[in-house]
N, C-alpha and C positions, 0 to 999 in steps of 0.2 A: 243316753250315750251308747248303751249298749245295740240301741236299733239300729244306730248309725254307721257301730263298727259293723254288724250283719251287714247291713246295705250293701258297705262297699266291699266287703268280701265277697258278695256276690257278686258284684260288677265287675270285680279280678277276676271270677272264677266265670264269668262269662266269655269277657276277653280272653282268658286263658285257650278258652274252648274252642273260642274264634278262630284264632291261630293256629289250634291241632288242628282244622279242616282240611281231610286228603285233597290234595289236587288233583282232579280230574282232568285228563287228557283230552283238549279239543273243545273244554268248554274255555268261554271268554269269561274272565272276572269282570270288567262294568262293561255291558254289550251298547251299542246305541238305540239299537232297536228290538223288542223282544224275539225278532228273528234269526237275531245277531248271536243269539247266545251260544251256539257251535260254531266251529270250523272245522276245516279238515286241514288236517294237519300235514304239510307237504315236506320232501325230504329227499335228497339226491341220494343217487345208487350206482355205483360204477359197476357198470357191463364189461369184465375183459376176457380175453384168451388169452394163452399164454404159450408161444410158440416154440418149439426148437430152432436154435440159428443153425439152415442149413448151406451151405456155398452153392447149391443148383437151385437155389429160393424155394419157395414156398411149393409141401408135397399137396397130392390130392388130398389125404384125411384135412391139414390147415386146407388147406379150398373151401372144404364142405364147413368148417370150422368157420371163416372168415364167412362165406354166405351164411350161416344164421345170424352172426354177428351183424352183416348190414340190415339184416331181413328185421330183425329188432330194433336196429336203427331205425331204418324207416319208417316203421310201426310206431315207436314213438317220437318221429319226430326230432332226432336225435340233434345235438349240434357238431360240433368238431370231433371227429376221430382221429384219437393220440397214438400215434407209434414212439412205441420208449425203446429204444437200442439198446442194450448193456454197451458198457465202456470198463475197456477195463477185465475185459472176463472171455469171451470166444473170439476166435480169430477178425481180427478187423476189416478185413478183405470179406470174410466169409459174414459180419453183420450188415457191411455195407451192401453188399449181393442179396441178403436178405430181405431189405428196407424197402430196395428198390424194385424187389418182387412182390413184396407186399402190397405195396404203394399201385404199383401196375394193377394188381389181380382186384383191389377195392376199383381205383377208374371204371374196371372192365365191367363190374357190378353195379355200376350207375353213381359213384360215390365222386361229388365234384373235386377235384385236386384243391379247389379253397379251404374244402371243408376237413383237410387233412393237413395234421399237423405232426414233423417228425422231432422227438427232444430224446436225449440219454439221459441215460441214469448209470450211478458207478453198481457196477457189479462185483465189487470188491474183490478182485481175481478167482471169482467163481468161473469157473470153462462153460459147465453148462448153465448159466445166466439164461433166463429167455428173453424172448422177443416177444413184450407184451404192445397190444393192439385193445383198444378202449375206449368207451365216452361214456359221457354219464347220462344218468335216465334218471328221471323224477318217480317216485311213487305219493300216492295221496294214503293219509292214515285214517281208516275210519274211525269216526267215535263211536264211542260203546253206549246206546240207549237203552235206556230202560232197566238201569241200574238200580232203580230206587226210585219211586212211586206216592205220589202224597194224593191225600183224599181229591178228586177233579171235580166231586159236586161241591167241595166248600167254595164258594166264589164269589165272597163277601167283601174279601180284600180287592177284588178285580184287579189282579195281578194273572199271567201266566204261570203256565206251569213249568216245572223244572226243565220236564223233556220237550218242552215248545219247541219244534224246530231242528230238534236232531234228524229224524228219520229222513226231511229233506235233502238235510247237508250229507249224511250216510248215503243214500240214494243218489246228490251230485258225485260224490267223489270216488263210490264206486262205478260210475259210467261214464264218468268224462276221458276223453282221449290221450289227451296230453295232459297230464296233474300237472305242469311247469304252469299253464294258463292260467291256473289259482295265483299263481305267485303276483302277474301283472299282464297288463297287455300289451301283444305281440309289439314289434316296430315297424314303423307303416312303410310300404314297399316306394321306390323314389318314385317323382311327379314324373310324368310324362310328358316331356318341355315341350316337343315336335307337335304334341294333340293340344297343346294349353295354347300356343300360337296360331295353330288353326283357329281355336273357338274365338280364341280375341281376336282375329282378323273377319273372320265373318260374323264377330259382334258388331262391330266400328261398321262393317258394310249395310248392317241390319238383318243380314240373313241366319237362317234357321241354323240353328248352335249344334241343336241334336242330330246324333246322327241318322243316316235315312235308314228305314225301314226296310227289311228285306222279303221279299214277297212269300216267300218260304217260310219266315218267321208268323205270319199273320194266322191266327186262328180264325178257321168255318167250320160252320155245323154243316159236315157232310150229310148230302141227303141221302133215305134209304131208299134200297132199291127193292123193290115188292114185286 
């Protein structure tokens, strides 16, 4: 009787143990594949400046301000750029004049009018409220290898090892361009109706789909000249 009450006190006090296991950041608990067992762990990060509202729009210092700001956009690949007005706080005349110089001076920097987006926010009668300018940017989180270490000649159980697989996923996520790509894949750019018409029109004729060959495009081994 008494083996049995040990027994399962140990069983409690294993589970017990089970359950205190730190959670480590970036490992998978059931992976599918022993490759699986990281990830990197992705996570949005608002990029803003934060302007003076002034009535003659936007000074040179906001210029040099707002070009780093696209210059990171672009770099990462940004998506919508938010202009947030204060409402409620500097003169109305003078944020609208802001907006619309802001608005202008991104165009002028290569930033599509799509891609910008103008919303208020209550400034709760603050006067100097700014004029914040902003999008968000992903960063990827590396995981931490090599934390902890188990014998790699025992390989009786042929299993993997704990760190299978980190240094990969640490090496994608500190090199990949855009960390948002981890998340899913892009959205595919529209069909081109005008080129799918042509192809099915010179399919039903029989003729050649592909397009023709440009003679400039064709690779020769230049001869040398001795």
């Amino acid at each position: 009787m008494s083996m049995i009450r040990n027994a399962a006190v140990l069983v409690l006090l294993g589970a017990l143990s089970a359950c205190a296991t730190p959670y480590r950041e970036g490992v998978v608990e059931h992976p599918a594949t022993p490759l699986d067992q990281y990830r990197a762990e992705v996570s949005p990060r608002p990029e803003e400046v934060r302007l003076a509202v002034h009535a003659r729009g936007v000074s040179a210092a906001q210029a040099d301000a707002l070009s780093a700001l696209v210059h990171g956009w672009r770099m990462s690949e940004g998506g919508v750029i938010r202009l947030q007005a204060p409402t409620g706080g500097p003169d109305a005349s003078a944020t609208y004049r802001m907006g619309e110089s802001v608005r202008a001076y991104l165009v002028s920097q290569g930033v599509p009018g799509s891609a910008i987006e103008l919303v208020g926010y209550a400034a709760q009668g603050e006067a100097g409220a700014p004029f914040v300018v902003g999008y968000t940017r992903y960063e990827a989180k590396v995981p931490n290898c090599g934390e902890s270490w188990e014998n790699l000649s025992g390989t009786w159980t042929n299993r993997t090892s704990a760190n299978f697989g980190c240094a990969v996923t640490a090496n994608l996520a500190a090199q990949i361009a855009n960390p948002a790509d981890l998340l899913g894949p892009r959205p595919e750019d529209p069909a081109d109706a005008t080129r799918r018409m042509e192809v099915l029109e010179r399919y039903r004729e029989g003729e050649l789909t592909a397009t023709r060959a440009d003679d400039q495009a064709r690779g020769t081994v230049s001869q040398v000249v001795r």
